[in-house]
N, C-alpha and C positions, 0 to 999 in steps of 0.2 A: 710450510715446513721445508726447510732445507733438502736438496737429493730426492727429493718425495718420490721421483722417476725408481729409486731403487725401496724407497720405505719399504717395510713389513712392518705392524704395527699389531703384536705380540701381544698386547698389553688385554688386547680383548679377546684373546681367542677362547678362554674361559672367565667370565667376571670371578674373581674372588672372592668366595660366600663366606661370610664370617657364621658362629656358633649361633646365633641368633634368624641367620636367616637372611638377611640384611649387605648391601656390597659393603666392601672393606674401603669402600670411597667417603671422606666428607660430604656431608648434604648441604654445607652452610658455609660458607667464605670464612667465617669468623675459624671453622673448625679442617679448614684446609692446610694441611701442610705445607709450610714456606721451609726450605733447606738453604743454608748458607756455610754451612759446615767447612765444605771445599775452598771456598776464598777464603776462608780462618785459617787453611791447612798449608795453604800457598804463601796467603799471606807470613805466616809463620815462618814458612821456608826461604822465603824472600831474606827476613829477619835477619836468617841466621846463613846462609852463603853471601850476603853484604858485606859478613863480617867476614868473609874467606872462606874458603873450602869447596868442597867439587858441586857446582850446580846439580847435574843430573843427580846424583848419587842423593842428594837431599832433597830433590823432588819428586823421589822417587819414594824416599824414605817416609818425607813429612807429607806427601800432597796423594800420591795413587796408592801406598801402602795402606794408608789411614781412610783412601775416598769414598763417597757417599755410595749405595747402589747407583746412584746416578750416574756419577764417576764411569763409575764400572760399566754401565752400559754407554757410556761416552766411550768411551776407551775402546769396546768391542764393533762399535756402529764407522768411528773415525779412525782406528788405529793410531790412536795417539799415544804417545809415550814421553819420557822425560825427558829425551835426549831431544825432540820435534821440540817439548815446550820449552829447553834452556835454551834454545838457538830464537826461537820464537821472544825470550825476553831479553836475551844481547843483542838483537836487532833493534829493540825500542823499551829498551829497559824502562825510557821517564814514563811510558803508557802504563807498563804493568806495575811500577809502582805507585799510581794512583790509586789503586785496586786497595788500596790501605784505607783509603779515606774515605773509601763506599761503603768497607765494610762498618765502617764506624759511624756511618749514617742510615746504614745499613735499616733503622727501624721506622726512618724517614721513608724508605722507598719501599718496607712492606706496609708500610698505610695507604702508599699509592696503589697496590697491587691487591691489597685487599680490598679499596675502597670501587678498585674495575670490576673485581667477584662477586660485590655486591650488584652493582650494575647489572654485570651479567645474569645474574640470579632475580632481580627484576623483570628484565625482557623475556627470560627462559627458567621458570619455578623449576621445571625438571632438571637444573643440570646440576652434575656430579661434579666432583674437584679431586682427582689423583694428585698425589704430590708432586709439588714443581722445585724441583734440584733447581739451583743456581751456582754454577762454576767456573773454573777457567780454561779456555781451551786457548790453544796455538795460535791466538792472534785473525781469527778468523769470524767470531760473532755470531752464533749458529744456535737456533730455535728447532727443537725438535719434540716429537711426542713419540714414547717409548713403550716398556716394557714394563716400566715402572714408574712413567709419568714423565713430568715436560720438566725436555731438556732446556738449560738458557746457557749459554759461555758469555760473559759480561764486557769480559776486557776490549769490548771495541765499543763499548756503548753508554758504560758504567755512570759516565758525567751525564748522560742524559736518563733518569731514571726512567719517564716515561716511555722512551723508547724500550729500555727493558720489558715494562710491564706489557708493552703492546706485542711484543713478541712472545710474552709468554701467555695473553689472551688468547694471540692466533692460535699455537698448540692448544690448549685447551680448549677450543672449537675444535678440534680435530677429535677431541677425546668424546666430546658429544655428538659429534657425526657418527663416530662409529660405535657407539652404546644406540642410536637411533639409527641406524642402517642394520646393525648384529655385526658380530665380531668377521662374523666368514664373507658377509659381502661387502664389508667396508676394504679388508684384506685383498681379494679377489680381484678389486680394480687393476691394482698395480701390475698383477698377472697378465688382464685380457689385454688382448690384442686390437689393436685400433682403440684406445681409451683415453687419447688427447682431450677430448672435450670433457670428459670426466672429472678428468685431473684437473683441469682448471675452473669447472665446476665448482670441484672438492675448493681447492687453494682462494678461489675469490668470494667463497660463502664464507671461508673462514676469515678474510678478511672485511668481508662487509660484516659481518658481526661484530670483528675489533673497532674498524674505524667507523665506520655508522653507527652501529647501535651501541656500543660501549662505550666509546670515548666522543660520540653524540656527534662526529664530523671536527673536531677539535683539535685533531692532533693530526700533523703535516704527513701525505702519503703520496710522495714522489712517485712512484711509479703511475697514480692514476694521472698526474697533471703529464707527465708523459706520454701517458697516451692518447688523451686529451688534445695535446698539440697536433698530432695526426691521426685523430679516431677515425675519419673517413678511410684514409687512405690502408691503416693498418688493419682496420674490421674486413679489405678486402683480400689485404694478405693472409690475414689470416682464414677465410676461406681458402683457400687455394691453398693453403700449407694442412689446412686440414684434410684436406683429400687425400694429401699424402702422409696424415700424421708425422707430418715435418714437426719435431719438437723443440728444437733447438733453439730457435729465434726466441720460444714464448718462453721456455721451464728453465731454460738456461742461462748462460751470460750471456747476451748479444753482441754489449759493445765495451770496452776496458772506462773510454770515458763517458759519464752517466750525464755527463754538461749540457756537452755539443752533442751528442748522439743517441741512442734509443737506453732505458733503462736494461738493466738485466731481467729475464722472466717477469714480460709484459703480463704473458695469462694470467699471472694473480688479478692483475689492473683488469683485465677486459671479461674476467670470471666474476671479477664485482659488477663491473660494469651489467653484466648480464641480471645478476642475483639480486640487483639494486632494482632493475626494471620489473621483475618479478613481484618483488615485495612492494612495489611503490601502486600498483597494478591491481594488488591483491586487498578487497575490504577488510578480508577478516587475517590481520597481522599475523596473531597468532598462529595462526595457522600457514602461514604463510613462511614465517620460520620453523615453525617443523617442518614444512616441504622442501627449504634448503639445506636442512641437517638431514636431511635423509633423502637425498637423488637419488632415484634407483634408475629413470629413465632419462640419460643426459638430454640428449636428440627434444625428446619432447617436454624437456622443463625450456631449452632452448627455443623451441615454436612460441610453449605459452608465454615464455618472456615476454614477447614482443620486442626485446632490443635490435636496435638496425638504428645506428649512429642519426645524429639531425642538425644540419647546419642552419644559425640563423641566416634571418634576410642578406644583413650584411656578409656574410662569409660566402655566403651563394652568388651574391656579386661579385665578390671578390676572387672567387673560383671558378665562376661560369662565364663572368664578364658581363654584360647588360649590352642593348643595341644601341650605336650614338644616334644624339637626338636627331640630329641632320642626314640620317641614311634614310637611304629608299624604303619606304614600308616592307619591303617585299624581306629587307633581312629577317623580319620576325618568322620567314615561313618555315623556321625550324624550330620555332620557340620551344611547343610542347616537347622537342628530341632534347633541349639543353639539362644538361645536367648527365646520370649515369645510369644505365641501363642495363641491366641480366638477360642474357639473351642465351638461345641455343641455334648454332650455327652449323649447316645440314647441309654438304655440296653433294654433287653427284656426278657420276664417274660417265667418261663415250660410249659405255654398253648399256648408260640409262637406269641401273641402279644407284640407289641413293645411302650414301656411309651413317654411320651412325652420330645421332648429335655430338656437337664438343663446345663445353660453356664458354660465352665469350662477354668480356665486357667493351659496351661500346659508350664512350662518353664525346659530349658535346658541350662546346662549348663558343661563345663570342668573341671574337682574335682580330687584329688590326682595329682597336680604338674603339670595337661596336661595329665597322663597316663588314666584316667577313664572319664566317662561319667556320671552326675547326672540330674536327673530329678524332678519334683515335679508337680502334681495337685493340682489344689482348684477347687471345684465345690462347684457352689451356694445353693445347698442342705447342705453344712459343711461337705463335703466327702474331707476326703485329702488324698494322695498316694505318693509315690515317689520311685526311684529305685536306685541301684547302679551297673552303665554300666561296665564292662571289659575286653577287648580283649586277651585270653588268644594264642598267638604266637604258639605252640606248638600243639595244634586241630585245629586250623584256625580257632576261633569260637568266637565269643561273651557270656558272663555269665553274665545274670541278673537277681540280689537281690531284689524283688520287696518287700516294707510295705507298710502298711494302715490304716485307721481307723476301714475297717469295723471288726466286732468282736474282739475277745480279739488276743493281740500278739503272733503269734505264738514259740514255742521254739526255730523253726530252717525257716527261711525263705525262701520261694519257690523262686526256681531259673530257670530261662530260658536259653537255650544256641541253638544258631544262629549266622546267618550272613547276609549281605548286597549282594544283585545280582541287579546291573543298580539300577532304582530307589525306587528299595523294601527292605526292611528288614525283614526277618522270624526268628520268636523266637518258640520252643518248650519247653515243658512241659509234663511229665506224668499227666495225671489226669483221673482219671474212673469218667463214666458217671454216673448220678444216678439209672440207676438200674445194676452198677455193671464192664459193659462192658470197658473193658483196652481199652486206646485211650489217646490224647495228648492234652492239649490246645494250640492251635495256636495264636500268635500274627502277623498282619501284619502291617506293617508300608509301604504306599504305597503310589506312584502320589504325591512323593518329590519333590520338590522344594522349590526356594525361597521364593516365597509366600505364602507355606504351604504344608501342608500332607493330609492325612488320615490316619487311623487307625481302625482294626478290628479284633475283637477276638470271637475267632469259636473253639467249640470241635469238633474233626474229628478223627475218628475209626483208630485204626493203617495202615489198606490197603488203606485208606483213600477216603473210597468207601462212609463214610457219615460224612456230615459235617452240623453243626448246628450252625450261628452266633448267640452269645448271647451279642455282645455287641463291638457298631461304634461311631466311633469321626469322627469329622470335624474338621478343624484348620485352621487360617487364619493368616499366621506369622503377626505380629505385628512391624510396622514401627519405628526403632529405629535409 
């Protein structure tokens, strides 16, 4: 749903009991209400300001005068009015006069819309069908669930029916999340505080239910193949914006061109993505879709997921590099570090207390042909680092180039040389202590494996009778 960041979604705050006892909801596709009223009303007024006379003044007359409840709660959700839609159709008049020809096939595209209810109502016996308004709005193509049931504005979508219907599917999951949540905690969302992961919870269960299970994977959903193209990279942004409930990127526009650059509100994409892993995970389906119409606990439908992106073999090559065949065995002694690592990075200060963790990512990777090793941090402070690995054949030794951000560049970049024994790696460095005393900094890379490292750097006296850590990683390779 559109705006969802502001929804209120009214529609359940009491279910409406009819005389019987019974919600005032359709049980059955066949007996849900389809509204097209509004395009009849527009269309009408199209008719009759073609032939002359004041646009607004006649869409005001023949189109919001005469509008559906739907209308009406369009009108009160967008602030729309007639003077927004006659500017909206002298901009692109040939668009909204097609709006003629839909509604005259009009019975074509409720057999495709009923034919998804039915669908829906196979995978999910319990779901309810509120009436779904079909109107016209300002040129804008906006899916909504209401007060009074799911909103659709056509006029950007019209010539492709199925897109319609799949926007009005998605609303109608929304309407089953919150009859399987209750009206006050589906509501409640939008209120709390820190609810990003929620919301996109919410948005990518209601669209794994349209494009997976409704329309069976059939029907084209641009935003997944979008984030697809950079799932790795974006599943990492996306933590790190989640820390800050940075919403922007995911629930919003991100970028104007959807071509070349990232789609608008990936979270729907990466909210299936998650809901997809869940279901796919889960033996007992059924069950499994009721567990996604009704998240109550984000965070830990997110653990049982199990989602955490996976690149094949070839992508891993192509992203990490591989060691060329003609190098020294010795390049593999970072092999188990290639690839991307979760770590928590702990320095510690000259009075010998130690700061509190700050998450870092450290990745690795194969650079120069297979003959070297690259590396790079990001820590969530904006600290970044990176190094350039070398095994030079001739000392038996490793040589590393380390930069940084901290302070200004230096002329000539400190270098370490070492090597790998079982599953350590030792790097040295000159460096004097601060009052003076000649001694080395040590780097250890240590308790490698597949699953991760450690890492520790300590100054220690030439005889190496003292040694002082000033600064440890943790790492957790990352499942690719």
């Amino acid at each position: 749903m559109k705006n969802a960041l502001t929804l209120v979604l009214l529609v359940l705050v009491l279910f409406p009991i009819a005389a019987n006892g019974q919600p005032q909801f359709a049980m059955t596709p066949e007996t849900a209400k389809v509204v097209s009223s509004d395009i009849a009303n527009f269309v009408e007024a199209m008719d009759k300001f073609s032939a002359g006379g004041d646009k607004v003044q006649t869409i005001q007359e023949l189109y919001f005068d005469r509008g559906s409840p739907g209308l009406q709660e369009f009108v009160k959700r967008f602030g729309l009015n007639a003077s927004e839609l006659a500017k909206a159709y002298e901009k692109n008049p040939e668009q909204f006069a097609g709006l003629k020809g839909f509604l005259e096939r009009f019975e074509e595209f409720e057999m495709i819309f009923r034919d998804d209810l039915r669908s829906y109502k196979k995978i999910y016996p319990k779901a309810m069908f509120a009436p779904t308004y079909f109107l016209v709005g300002a040129d804008k193509g906006i899916g909504q669930a209401s007060a009074v049931g799911q909103l659709v504005s056509v006029e950007t979508a019209y010539h492709d029916p199925e897109r319609i219907s799949t926007l009005a599917v998605h609303e109608v999951t929304h309407f089953q999340q919150a009859v399987a949540t209750g009206p006050e905690k589906y509501t409640a969302l939008y209120s709390q505080k820190d609810n990003m992961l929620g919301i996109i919870l919410r948005e990518g269960g209601a669209d794994f239910v349209t494009y997976k299970l409704v329309a069976e994977g059939k029907r084209p959903y641009s935003r997944l193949q979008h984030l697809e193209r950079s799932e790795v990279e974006l599943w990492d942004k996306f933590q790190r914006d989640l820390k800050d409930q940075n919403k922007k990127f995911w629930l919003e526009v991100s970028f104007d061109d959807a071509n070349s650059g990232y789609a608008y509100m990936l979270g729907y994409a990466l909210g299936y993505k998650i809901v997809r892993s869940y279901y796919d995970r889960a033996e007992d389906k059924a069950r499994a879709l009721a567990d996604i119409l009704a998240i109550a606990d984000p965070e830990e439908f997110l653990k049982k997921s199990g989602y955490s992106p996976r690149l094949t073999k070839l992508e891993k090559e192509f992203r990490f590099g591989t060691p060329a065949a003609d190098a020294p065995p010795q390049v593999r002694d970072y092999d188990e570090l290639i690839g991307m690592s979760d770590c928590k990075s702990v320095s510690r200060g000259a009075d010998g207390t130690w700061a509190e963790p700050v998450d870092m990512l450290w990745t690795f990777r194969y650079e120069l042909g297979g003959t070297a090793v690259r590396d790079e941090t990001r820590r969530a402070d904006g600290f970044y680092a990176g190094s350039i690995r070398q095994f030079n054949p001739d000392d038996d030794a490793w040589y590393v180039h380390y930069y940084s951000t901290l302070g200004k560049p230096p002329a000539r970049l400190p270098a370490w040389k070492g090597g790998r024994k079982g599953n350590e790696i030792t790097l040295l460095t000159e460096q004097k202590a601060p009052n003076g005393t000649d001694g080395f900094y040590r780097i250890r890379f240590y308790d490698i494996s597949e699953k991760g490292f450690n890492w520790l750097g300590s100054w220690t006296s030439r005889d190496g009778s003292f040694v002082f850590d000033t600064w440890k990683i943790e790492c957790v390779k990352r499942e690719m």
